[in-house]
C-alpha positions in Angstrom: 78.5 80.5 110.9 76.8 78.1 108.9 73.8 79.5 106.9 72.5 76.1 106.4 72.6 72.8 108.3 73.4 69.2 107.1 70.7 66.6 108.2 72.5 64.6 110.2 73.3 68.3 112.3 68.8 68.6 112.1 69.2 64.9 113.6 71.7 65.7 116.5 69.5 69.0 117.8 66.7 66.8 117.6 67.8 64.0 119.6 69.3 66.9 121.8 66.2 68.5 122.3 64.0 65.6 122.9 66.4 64.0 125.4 66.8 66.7 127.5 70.9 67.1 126.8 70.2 70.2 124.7 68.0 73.7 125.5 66.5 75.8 123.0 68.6 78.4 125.2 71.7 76.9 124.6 71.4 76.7 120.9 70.4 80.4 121.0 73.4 81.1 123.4 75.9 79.3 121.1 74.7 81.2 117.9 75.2 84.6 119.6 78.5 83.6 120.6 79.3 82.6 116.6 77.7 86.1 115.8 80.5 88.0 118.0 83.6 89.6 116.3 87.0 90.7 117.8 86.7 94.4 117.3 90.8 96.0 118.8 89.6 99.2 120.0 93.5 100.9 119.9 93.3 100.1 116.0 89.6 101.3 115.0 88.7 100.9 111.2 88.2 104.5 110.1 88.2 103.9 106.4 84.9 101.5 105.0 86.0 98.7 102.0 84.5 101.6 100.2 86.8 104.3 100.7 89.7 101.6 100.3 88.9 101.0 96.6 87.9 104.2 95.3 91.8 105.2 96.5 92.9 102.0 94.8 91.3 103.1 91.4 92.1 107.0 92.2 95.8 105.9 92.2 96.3 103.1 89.8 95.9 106.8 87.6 98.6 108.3 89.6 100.8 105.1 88.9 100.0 105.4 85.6 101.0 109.3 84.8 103.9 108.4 87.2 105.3 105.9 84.9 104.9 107.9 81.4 106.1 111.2 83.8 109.2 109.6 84.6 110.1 107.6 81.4 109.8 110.7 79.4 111.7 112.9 81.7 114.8 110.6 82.5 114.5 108.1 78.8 114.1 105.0 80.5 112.6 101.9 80.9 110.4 102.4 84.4 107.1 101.5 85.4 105.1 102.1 88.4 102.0 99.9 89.7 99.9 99.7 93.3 100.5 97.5 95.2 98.0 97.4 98.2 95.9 99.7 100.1 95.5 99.3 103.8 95.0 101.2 106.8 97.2 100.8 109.7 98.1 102.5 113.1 101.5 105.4 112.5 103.6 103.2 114.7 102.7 99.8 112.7 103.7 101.9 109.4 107.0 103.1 111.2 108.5 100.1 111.9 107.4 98.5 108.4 110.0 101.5 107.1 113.2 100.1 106.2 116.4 102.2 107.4 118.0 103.9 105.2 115.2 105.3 103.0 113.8 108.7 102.5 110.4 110.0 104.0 109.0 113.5 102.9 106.7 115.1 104.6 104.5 117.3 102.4 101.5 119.6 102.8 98.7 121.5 100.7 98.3 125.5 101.7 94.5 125.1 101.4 94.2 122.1 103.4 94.7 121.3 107.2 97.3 118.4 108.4 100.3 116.8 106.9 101.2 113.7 104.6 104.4 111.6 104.0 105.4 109.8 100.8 108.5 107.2 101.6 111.3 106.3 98.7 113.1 103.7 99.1 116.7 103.4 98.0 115.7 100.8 95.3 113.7 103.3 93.5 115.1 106.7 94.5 119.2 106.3 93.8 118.3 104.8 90.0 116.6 108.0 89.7 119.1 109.8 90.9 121.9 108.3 88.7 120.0 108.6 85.9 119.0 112.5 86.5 123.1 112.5 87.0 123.5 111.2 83.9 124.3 107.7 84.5 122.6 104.6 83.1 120.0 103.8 86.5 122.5 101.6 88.5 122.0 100.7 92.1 125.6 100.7 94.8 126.1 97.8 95.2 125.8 98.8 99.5 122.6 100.7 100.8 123.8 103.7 102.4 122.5 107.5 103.4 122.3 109.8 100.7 125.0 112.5 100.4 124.3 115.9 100.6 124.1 116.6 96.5 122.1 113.5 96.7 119.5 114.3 98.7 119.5 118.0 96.9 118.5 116.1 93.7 116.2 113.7 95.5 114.2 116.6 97.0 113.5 117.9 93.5 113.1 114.4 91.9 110.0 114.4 95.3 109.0 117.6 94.0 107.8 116.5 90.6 106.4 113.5 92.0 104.2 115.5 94.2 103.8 117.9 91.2 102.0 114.3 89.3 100.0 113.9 92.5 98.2 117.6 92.4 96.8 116.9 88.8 95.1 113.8 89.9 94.0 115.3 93.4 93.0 118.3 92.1 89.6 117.6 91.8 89.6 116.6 95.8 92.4 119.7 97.3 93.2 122.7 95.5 96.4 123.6 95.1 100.0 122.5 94.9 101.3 120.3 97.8 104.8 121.6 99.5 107.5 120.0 100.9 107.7 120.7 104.6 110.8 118.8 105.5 112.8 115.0 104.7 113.9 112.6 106.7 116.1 109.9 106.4 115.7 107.9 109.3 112.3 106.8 109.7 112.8 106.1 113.8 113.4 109.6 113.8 110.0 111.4 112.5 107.5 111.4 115.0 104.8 113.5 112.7 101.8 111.5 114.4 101.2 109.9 117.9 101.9 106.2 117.2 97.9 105.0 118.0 96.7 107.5 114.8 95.4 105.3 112.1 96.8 106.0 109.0 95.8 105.0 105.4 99.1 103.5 103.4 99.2 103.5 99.6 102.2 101.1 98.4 103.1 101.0 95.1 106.1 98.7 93.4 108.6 100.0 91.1 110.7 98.6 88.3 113.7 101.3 87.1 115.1 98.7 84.1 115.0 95.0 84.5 117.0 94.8 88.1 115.7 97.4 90.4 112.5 97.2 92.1 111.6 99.3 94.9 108.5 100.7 96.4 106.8 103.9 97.2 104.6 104.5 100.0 102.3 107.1 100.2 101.0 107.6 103.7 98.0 109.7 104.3 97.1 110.2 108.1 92.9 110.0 109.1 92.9 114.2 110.2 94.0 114.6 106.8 92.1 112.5 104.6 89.0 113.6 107.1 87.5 117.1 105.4 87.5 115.4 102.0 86.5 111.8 102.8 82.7 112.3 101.7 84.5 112.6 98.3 85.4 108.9 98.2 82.1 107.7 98.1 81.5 105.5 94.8 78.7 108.1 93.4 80.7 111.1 94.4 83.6 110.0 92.8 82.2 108.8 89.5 80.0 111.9 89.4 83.2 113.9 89.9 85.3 112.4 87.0 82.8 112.3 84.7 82.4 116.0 85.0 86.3 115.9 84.3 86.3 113.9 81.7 84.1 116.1 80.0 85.9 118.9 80.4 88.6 117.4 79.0 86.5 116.4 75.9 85.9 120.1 76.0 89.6 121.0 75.8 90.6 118.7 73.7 88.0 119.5 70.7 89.1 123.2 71.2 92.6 122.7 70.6 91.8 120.5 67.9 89.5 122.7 65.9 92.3 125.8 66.9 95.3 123.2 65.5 96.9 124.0 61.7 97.2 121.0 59.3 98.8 121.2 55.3 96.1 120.0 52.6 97.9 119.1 49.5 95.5 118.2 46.6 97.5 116.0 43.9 96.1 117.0 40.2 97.8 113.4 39.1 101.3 111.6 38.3 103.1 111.9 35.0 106.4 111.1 33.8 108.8 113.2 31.5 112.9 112.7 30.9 115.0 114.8 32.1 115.7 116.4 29.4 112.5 117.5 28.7 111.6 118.9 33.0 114.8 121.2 32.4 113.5 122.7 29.1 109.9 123.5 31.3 108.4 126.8 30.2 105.7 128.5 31.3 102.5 127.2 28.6 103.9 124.2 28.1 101.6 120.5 28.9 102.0 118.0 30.7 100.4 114.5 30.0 99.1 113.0 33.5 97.5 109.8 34.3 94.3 111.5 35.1 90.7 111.4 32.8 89.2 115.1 32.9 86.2 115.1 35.6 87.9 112.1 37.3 88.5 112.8 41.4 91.8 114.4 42.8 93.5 112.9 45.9 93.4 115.3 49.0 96.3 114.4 51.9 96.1 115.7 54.7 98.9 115.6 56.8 101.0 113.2 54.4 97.8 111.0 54.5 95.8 110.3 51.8 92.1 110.7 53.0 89.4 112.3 50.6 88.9 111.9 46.8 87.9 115.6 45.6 87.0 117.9 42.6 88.3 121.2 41.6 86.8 124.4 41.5 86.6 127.8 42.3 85.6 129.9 45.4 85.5 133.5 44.6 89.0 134.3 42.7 91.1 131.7 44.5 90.7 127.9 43.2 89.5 125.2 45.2 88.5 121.7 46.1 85.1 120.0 46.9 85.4 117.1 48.6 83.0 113.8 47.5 83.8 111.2 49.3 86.2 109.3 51.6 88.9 107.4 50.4 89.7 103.4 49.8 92.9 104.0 51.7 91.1 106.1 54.8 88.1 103.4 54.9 91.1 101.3 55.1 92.9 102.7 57.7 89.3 103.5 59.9 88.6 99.8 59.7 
């Protein structure tokens, strides 16, 4: 509906009005009709636009750890993104699942109802070869996994689920647990088909040639005790508090971490001859003033310009000020 007319639509009305051809009734009758929606009552919207993009940003973090998971554990090139987030009835989502492909059904102890995350052949058999020890090639012909196949698969699923704990952990405790796999999607009936589900897709790349997808499929009864989570305050209020605990951890295991200071006196340079006839007394000529600053590396790094001294009976360095190659490096 228009918010604003055009005059020559003022005009019309007008004319309309003062002829007799048009009621103020009838204009009010046609702008309720405009107001009116189609609303499918077998297909209810039980997730708000709000909901919808707090799981888009929730798992844009789970594609991420996905990706650096995976590359690390198998050494190659993959990547992992979302796609789309939508909610759809269990039968709509059935019948978008391609045959062959491999659907898990997981749960968390703590937490009523079940879930299903679907692998398609594009993204799970490069997997598998390359747990196998192959280089990530696809058969050249989809078929059903064989038995030792779907034994790696299912443990190739359980450190994907593994990934998904640490970023729901703030919203279900625990670890989620495969309850059974399927590879013919016609075949599951976990829901009735009218439940409205909430379906996470996300595309895959393993190398340049294979791209798959992922879906994650999270039914209403089980998103439903945690769904006040997903509100935009909620959610921001709950990762902050993360995030600082993570500051937390992070500046205890730095303050708790070892690193080598090596203070350089200076740089001289002697023959050969005379470094094997070193004894103990003897001086060497450096390229160092006395009272001028001594380097201090740490790590291999040159950072701080220093001056020597002693602390009790041990000797020791004060540090004065930051180094031209640090203020460098910093910039």
């Amino acid at each position: 509906m228009k918010d604003v007319l055009s005059q020559a639509e003022i005009d019309s009305l007008l004319e309309g009005l003062i002829s007799g051809q048009v009621t103020a009734e009838d204009i009010e009758e046609d702008t309720e009709q405009q107001k009116l929606k189609t609303y499918d009552f077998r297909r209810p919207n039980k997730f708000s636009k709000e909901h919808l993009r707090t799981l888009h940003v929730l798992h844009e973090s789970y594609a991420r750890l996905l990706t650096n998971f995976l590359s690390g554990l198998l050494q190659a090139e993959i990547s992992i993104e979302v796609a789309s987030v939508g909610q759809f009835s269990y039968e709509e989502f059935t019948r978008s699942v391609v045959s062959p492909t491999l659907l898990t059904v997981f749960r968390y102890s703590s937490h009523k109802g079940n879930a299903v995350l679907e692998t398609t052949p594009h993204f799970l058999m490069p997997l598998i070869d390359l747990q196998l020890g192959g280089t990530g090639e696809m058969p050249e012909e989809l078929r059903e996994l064989t038995e030792i196949e779907l034994s790696v698969a299912r443990k190739l699923i359980g450190k994907l689920l593994e990934q998904l704990s640490v970023i729901w952990k703030d919203i279900i405790k625990g670890k989620p647990e495969i309850v059974s796999t399927e590879t013919n999607p016609h075949l599951h009936q976990l829901l009735s088909p009218n439940d409205i589900v909430l379906v996470i897709t996300f595309s895959t790349n393993v190398g340049e040639e294979n791209r798959g997808l992922m879906n994650l499929c999270l039914p209403y009864n089980f998103l439903e005790p945690v769904l006040s989570k997903f509100s935009v305050n909620q959610f921001s209020q709950m990762f902050n508090e993360r995030e600082q605990a993570d500051i937390k951890a992070v500046e205890y295991w730095l303050n708790a971490s070892d690193v080598e200071l090596i203070a350089a006196v200076g740089n001289g340079t002697i023959t050969i001859k005379d470094f094997l006839d070193l004894q103990v007394g003897d001086v060497l000529l450096l390229d160092r003033q006395q009272g001028q600053d001594f380097d201090l590396y740490v790590q291999d790094q040159l950072k701080f310009k220093v001056q020597p001294g002693r602390l009790g009976n041990k000797l020791a360095v004060q540090v004065v000020s930051l180094a031209e190659e640090a203020w460098e490096l910093d910039g």
